[in-house]
C-alpha positions as CSV (number, residue, x, y, z in Angstrom):
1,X,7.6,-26.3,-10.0
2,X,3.7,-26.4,-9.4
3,X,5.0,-24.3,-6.1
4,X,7.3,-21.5,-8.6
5,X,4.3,-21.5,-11.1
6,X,1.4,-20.6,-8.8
7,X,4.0,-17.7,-7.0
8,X,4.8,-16.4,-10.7
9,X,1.3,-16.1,-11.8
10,X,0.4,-14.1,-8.8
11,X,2.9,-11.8,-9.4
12,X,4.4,-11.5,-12.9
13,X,0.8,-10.3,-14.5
14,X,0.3,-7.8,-11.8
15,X,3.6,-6.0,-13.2
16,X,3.2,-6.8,-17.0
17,X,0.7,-4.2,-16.8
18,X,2.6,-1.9,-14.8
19,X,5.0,-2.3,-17.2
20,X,1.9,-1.8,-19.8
21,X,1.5,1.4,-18.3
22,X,5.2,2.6,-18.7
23,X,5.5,1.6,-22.1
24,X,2.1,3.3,-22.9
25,X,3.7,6.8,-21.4
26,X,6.6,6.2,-23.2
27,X,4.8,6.1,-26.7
28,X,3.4,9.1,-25.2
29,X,-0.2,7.4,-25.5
30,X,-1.1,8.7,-21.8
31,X,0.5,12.1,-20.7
32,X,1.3,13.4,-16.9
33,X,-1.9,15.1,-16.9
34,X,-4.1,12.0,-17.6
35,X,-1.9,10.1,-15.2
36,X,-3.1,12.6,-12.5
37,X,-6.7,12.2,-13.5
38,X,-6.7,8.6,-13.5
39,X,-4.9,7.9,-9.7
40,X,-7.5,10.6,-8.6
41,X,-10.5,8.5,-10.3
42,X,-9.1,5.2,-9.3
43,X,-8.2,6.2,-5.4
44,X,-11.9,8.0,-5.0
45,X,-14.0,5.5,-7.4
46,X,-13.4,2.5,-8.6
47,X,-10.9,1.3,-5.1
48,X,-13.9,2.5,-2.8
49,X,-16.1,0.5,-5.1
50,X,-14.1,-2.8,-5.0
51,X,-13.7,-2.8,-1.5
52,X,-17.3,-2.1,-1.1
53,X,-18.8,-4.5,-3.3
54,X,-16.2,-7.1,-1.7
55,X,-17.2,-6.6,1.7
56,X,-21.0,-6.1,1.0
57,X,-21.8,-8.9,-0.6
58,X,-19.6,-11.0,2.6
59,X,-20.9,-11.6,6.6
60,X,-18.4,-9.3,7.4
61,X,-19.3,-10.1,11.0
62,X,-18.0,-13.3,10.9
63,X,-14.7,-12.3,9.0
64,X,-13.8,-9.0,11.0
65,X,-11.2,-10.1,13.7
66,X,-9.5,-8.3,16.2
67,X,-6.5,-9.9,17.2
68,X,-5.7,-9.7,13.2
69,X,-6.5,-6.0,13.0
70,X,-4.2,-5.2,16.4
71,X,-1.5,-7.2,14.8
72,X,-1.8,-5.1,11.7
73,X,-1.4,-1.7,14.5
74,X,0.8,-3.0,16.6
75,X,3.5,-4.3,13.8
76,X,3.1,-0.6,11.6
77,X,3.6,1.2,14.8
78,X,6.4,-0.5,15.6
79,X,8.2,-0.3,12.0
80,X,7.3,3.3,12.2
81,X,9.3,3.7,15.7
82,X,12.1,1.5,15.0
83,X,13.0,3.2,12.0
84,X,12.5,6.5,13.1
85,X,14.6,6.3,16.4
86,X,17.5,4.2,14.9
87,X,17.9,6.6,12.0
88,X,17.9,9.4,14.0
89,X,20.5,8.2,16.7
90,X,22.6,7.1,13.5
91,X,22.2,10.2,11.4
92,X,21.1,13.1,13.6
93,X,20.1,16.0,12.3
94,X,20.2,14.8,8.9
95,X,17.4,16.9,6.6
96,X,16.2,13.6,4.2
97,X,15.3,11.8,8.0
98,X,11.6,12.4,7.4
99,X,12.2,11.4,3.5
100,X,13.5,7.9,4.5
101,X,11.3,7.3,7.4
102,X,8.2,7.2,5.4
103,X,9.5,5.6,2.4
104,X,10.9,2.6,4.8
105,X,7.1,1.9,6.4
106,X,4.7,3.1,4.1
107,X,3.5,0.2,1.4
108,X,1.2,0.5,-1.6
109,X,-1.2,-1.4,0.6
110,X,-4.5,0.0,-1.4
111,X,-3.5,-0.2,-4.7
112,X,-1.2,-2.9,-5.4
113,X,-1.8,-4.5,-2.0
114,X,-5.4,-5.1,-3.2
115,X,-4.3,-6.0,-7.4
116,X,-2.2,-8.6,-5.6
117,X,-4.7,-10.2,-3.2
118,X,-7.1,-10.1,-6.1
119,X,-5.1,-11.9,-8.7
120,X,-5.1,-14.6,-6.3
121,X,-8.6,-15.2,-4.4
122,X,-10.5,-13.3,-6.7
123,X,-11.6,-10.7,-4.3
124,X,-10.1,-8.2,-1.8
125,X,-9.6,-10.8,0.6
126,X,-8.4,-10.0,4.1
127,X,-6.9,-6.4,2.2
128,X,-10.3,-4.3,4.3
129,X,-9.0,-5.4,7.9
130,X,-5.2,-5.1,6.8
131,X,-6.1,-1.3,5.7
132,X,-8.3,-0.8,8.8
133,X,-5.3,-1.5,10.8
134,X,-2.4,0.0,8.8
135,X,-3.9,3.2,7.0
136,X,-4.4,5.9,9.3
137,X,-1.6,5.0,11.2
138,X,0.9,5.6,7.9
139,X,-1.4,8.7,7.6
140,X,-1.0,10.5,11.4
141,X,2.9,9.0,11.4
142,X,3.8,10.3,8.3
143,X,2.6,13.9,9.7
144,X,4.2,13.8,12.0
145,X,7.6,12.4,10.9
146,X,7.8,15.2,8.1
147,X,6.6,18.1,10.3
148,X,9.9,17.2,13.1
149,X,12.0,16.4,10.1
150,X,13.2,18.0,6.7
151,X,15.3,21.3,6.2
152,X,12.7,23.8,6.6
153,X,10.9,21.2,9.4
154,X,9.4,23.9,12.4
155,X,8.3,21.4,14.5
156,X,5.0,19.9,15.3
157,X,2.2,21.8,14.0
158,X,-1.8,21.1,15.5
159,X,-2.7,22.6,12.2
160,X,-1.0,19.9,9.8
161,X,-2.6,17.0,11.9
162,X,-5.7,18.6,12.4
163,X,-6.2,18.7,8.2
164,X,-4.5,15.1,8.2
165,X,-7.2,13.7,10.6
166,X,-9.6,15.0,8.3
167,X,-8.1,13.8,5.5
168,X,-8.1,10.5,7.0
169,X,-12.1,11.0,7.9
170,X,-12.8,11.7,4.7
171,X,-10.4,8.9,2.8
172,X,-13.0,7.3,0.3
173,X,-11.0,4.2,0.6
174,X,-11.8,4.1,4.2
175,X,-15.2,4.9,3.5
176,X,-15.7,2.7,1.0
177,X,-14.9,-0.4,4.0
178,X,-17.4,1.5,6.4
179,X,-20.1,1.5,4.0
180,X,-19.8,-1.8,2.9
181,X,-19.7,-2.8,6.4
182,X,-23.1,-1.3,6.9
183,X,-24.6,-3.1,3.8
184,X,-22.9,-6.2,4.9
185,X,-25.3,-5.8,8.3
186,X,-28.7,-4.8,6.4
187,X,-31.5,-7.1,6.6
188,X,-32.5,-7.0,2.5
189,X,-30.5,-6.4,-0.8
190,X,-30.0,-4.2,-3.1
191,X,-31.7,-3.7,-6.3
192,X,-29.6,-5.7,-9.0
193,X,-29.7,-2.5,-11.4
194,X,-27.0,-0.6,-7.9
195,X,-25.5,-3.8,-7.5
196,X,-24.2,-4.2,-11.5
197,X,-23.2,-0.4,-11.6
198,X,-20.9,-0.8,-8.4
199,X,-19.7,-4.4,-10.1
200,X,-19.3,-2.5,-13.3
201,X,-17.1,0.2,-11.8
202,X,-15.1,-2.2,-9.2
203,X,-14.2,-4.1,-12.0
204,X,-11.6,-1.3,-13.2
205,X,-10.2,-0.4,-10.3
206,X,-6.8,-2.9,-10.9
207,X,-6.2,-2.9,-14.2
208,X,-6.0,1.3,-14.2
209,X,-4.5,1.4,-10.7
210,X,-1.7,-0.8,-12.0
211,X,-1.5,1.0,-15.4
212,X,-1.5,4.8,-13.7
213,X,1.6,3.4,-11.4
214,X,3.6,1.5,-14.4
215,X,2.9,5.4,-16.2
216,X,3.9,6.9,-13.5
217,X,7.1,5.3,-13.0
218,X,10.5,7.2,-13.5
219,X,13.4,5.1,-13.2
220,X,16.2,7.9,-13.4
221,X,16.0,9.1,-10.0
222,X,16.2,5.9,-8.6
223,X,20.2,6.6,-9.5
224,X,20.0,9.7,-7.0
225,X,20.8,9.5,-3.5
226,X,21.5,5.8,-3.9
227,X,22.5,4.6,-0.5
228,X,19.7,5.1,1.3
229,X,17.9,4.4,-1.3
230,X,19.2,0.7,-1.1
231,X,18.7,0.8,2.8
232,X,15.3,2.2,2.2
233,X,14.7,-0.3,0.0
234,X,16.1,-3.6,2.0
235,X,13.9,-2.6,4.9
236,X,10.5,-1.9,3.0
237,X,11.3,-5.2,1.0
238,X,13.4,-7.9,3.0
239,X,14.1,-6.8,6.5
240,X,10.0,-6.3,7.6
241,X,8.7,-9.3,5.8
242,X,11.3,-11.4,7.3
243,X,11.3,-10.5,10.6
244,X,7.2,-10.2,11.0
245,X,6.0,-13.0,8.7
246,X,7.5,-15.9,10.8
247,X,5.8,-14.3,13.9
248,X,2.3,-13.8,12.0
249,X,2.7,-17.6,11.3
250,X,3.4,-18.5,15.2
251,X,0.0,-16.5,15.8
252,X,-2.0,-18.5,13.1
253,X,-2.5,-16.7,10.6
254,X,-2.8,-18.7,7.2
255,X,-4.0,-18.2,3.8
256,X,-5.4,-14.5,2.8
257,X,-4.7,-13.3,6.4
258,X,-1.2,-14.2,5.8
259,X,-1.2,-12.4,1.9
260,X,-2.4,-9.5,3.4
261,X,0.5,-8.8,6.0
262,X,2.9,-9.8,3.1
263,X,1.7,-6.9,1.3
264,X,1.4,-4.8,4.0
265,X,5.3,-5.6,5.6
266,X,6.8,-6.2,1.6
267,X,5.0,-4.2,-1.1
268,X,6.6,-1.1,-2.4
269,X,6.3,2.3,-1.5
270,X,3.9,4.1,-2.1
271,X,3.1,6.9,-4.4
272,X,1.3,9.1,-1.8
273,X,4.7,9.4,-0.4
274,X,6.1,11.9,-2.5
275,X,3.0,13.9,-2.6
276,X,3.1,14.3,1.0
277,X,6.7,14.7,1.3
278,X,6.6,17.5,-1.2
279,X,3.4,19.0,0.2
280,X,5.0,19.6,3.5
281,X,8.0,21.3,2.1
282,X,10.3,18.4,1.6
283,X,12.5,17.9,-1.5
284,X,11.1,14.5,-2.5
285,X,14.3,13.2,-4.5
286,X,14.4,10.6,-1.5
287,X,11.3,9.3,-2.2
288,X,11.1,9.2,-5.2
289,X,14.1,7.0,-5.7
290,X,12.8,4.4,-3.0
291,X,9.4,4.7,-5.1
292,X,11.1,3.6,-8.1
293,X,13.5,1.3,-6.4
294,X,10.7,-0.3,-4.4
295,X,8.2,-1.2,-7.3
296,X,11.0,-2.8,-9.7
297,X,12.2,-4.9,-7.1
298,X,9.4,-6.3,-5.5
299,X,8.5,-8.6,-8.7
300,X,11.3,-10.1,-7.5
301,X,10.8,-10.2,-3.5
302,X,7.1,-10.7,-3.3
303,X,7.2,-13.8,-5.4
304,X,10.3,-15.2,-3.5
305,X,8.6,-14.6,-0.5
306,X,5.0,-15.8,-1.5
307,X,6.9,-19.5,-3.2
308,X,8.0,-20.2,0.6
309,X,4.8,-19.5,2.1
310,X,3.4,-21.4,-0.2
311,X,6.1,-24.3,-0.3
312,X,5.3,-24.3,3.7
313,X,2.2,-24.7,3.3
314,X,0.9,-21.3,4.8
315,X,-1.4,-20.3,2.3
């Protein structure tokens, strides 16, 4: 029971105020427009902020490692592939390919990768390397899934990667890391009055990331396009946890290290998704519905799957 209890309160708050958000949206408290505003603020202000503050104020030196960041590569790249080429052999030529490729891989590894890490160790934890590792690669695949994919799909375009790499340059999230990295190396501090404005603004970043994705949340279309929606859905939630996790463990990693790839192999799909997929001339319905499907169901998966880590003894 003391196992069940520490798994429930890692997860169960981090969705009460999702569903927080929903019910606020349904009262019509926060409207579509201020739902827009506030990912914008929270993916370019307060995130960056957290995961600065986080990594600043650590050696980050002596926590950066390698072998965990490669693992993090190797394991997205090979989600990415797997999925990809098995889909298409099964369904070729299908037009929602690119849809469900990106929905299968791509987690919520910022946002509620980092609300989850946090409710447990109080910090971003291990989340920077995970990010370092997984982030532009979801970026650059995701191009190019969608650009060989999708009914009006004309192939490979230099153009669309060329603006995706510098999207990916200039991803505050992933700036936010670098430049905490170089104040982690400085030789002196900063003055307290910086260091309590960062604090002040890192300290919203969860609680408004988790309310503008609970407000965000439309659970009609999770009816449409329902098998591979549930297919989607098993692989972003069951299949990649359980297949990865057991080999993270025979490499040793433990504790935060091990949280991390949990959220980065089993938390939901992303958002960003179904931005992109509509931005590059995609319908989005697909998404959307593993979105939606993704997020309800992994209160449900994540804590199953953080209890037997935890029964084990892994973390």
């Amino acid at each position: 029971m003391e196992q069940l209890q520490f798994s429930l309160n890692a997860t169960i708050p981090i969705f009460l105020v999702m569903v927080t958000g929903y019910l606020l949206r349904r009262a019509h408290v926060v409207d579509e427009p201020f739902i827009k505003t506030l990912n914008s603020f929270n993916y370019k202000i307060t995130l960056p902020m957290l995961l600065f503050r986080d990594i600043s104020e650590s050696d980050f030196y002596s926590v950066w490692d390698t072998k965990y960041v490669c693992f993090c590569f190797g394991v997205t790249l090979f989600c990415i592939t797997a999925i990809w080429g098995t889909a298409g052999l099964i369904r070729r030529g299908w037009a929602g390919l690119g849809e469900f490729v990106q929905a299968s891989y791509r987690s919520s590894a910022a946002v509620l990768g980092i609300a989850f890490i946090q409710n447990i160790y109080g910090d971003s934890g291990m989340a920077p390397l995970m990010i370092i590792g997984t982030v532009p690669l979801y970026n650059i695949a995701a191009v190019l899934v969608l650009s060989f994919t999708g009914p009006s799909s004309q192939g490979f375009s230099v153009k669309i990667l060329g603006k995706s790499l510098l999207d990916i340059a200039r991803n505050p999230i992933l700036l936010g890391i670098l430049l905490g990295m170089l104040a982690s190396a400085l030789p002196f501090s900063f003055p307290a009055v910086m260091t309590k404005t960062v604090s002040s603004l890192s300290v919203l970043a969860t609680p408004l990331a988790l309310i503008g994705l609970g407000a965000g949340f439309e659970g009609r279309k999770a009816l449409e396009q329902l098998k591979p929606t549930i297919i989607a859905t098993l692989l972003k939630l069951i299949v990649q946890p359980a297949l990865f996790l057991p080999l993270a463990i025979r490499l040793g990693f433990r504790g935060e290290m091990l949280v991390a790839l949990l959220v980065m192999l089993g938390a939901p799909t992303t958002v960003s998704c179904y931005i992109m997929a509509k931005n590059m001339g995609h319908p989005g319905t697909l998404t959307s519905s593993v979105v939606v499907a993704t997020t309800f169901l992994s209160s449900v998966t994540l804590t199953a799957f953080l209890f037997v880590l935890r029964v084990m003894g892994y973390i």
